[in-house]
N, C-alpha and C positions, 0 to 999 in steps of 0.2 A: 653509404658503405664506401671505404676509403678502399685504395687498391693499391697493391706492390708495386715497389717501381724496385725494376730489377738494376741491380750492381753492373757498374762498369767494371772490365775486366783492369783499370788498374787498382777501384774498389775492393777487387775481390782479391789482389793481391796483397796488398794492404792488408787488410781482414785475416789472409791467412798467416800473416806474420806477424802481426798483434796476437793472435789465437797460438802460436807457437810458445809465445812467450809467458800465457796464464799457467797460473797451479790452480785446479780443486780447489774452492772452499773447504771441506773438509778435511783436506791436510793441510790446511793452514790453523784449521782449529786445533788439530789433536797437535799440531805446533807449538803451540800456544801457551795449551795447557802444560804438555812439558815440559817449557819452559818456564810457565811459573811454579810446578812444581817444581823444579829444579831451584829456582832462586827465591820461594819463599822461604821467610823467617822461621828461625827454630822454633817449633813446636813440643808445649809439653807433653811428656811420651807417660806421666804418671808414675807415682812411685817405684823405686827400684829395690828389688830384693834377693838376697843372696839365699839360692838352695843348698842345703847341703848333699852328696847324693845318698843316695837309699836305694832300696830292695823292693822289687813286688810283696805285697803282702806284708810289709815292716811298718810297726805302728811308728807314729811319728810324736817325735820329742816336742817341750816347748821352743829349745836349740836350731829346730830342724829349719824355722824361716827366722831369718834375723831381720827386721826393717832396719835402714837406715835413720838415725836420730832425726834428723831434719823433717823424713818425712811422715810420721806420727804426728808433730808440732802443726806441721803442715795441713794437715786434713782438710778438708771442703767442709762447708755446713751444708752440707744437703737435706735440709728439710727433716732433720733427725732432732729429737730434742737432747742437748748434750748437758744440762744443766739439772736441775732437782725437778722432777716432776709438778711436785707441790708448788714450791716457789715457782714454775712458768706459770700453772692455775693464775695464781694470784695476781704473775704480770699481767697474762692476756687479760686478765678481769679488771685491771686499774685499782688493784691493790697495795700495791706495788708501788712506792714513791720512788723517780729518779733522785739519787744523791745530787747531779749535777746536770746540766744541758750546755750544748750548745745551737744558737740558731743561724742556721747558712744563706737564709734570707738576704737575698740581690747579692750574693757572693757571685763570682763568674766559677768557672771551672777550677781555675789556676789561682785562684784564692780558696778557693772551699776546699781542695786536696791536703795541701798543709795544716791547713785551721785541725783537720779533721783529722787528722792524726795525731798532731800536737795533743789534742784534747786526750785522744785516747788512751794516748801515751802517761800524760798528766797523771789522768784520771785513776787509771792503773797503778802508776807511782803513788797516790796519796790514797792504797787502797780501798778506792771506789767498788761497786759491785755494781749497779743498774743506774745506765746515764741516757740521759734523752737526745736524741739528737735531731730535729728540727727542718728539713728541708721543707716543706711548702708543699702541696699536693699542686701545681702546675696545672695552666689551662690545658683543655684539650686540644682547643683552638684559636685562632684570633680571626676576630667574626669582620675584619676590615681586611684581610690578605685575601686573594683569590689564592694563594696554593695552599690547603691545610699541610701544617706542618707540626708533629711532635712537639708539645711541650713539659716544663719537668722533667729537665733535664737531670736536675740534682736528684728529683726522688728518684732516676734509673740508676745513677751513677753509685749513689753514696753504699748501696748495697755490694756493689762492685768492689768500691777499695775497699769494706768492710773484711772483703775476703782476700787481699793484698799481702805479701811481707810487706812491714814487719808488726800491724798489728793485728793482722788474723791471730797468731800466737795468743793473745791477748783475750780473743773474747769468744766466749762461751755458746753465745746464741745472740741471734741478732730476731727481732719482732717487730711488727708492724706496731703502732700504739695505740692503746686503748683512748676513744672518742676523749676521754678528759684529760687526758695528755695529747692531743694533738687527732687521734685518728689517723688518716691517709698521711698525710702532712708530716708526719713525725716517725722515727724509729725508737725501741731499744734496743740497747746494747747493753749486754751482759756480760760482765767480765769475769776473767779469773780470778783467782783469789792469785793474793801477792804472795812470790816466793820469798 
């Protein structure tokens, strides 16, 4: 059992004027955080729409919300099918032949970002409809590192710029791919029709 060894009185002066000088933890947090919200990055605040006003009890016009053009174009693919019913059957089943692919195979980040837009850009221009896009299904892990770390990087990312300007506009539905077109390893993309 160890025992106190008591403060010498110019210890304890000391002590109490280091102790003058602390702030709380916790108003250093809520500091903090203030401050990074204050100095983070602009945040999408999600489509903007202009109301017109109205009355209680007034039915409402097609007029009555106007979206902004960009943000229609714009939409999320949230997990909605936005394409032919029929025609996705057929994709998710590998009915469905890609016109075109590309494969992003040992591309790094900052090569596979342009490739993959290029493409879909392309693709779109020479009237494409359903293109394959190829990233790799990634280990889970590497059985030689002691820290497991995330791997497949591209098959997290490439669904990301899918939903990017400027070619989110572009594409209809994006899908996992059917085992003979790749499985895990691969996407479709499904384009608009050309204006």
């Amino acid at each position: 059992m160890t025992r106190k060894r008591q403060l010498h009185p110019e210890e304890k002066t000391l002590w109490q004027q280091v102790a003058k000088t602390t702030v709380p933890l916790h108003s250093v947090r809520t500091r903090n955080v203030q401050h990074a919200e204050t100095t983070s990055s602009k945040v999408y605040e999600g489509p903007k729409f202009t109301v017109q006003p109205f009355q209680v009890g007034q039915r409402s016009s097609e007029n009555s919300v106007k979206a902004l053009p960009a943000v229609t174009q714009t939409k999320p693919n949230n997990g909605s099918i936005r394409m032919d019913q029929k025609a996705f059957g057929r994709m998710k089943k590998g009915k469905l032949g890609p016109e075109a692919r590309i494969d992003l195979h040992g591309m790094t980040l900052d090569q596979a970002h342009p490739e993959l837009a290029q493409f879909i850009l392309t693709s779109y221009a020479q009237g494409l409809r359903l293109v394959l896009v190829i990233t790799g299904k990634g280990h889970q892990y590497d059985p030689y590192n002691p820290v497991p770390l995330r791997r497949g990087i591209l098959k997290r990312q490439v669904p990301l710029w899918l939903r990017m300007p400027p070619i989110n506009t572009l594409i209809l539905q994006t899908s996992e791919a059917h085992t003979r077109h790749g499985g895990r390893g691969a996407y479709y993309v499904y384009l608009a029709r050309r204006r």
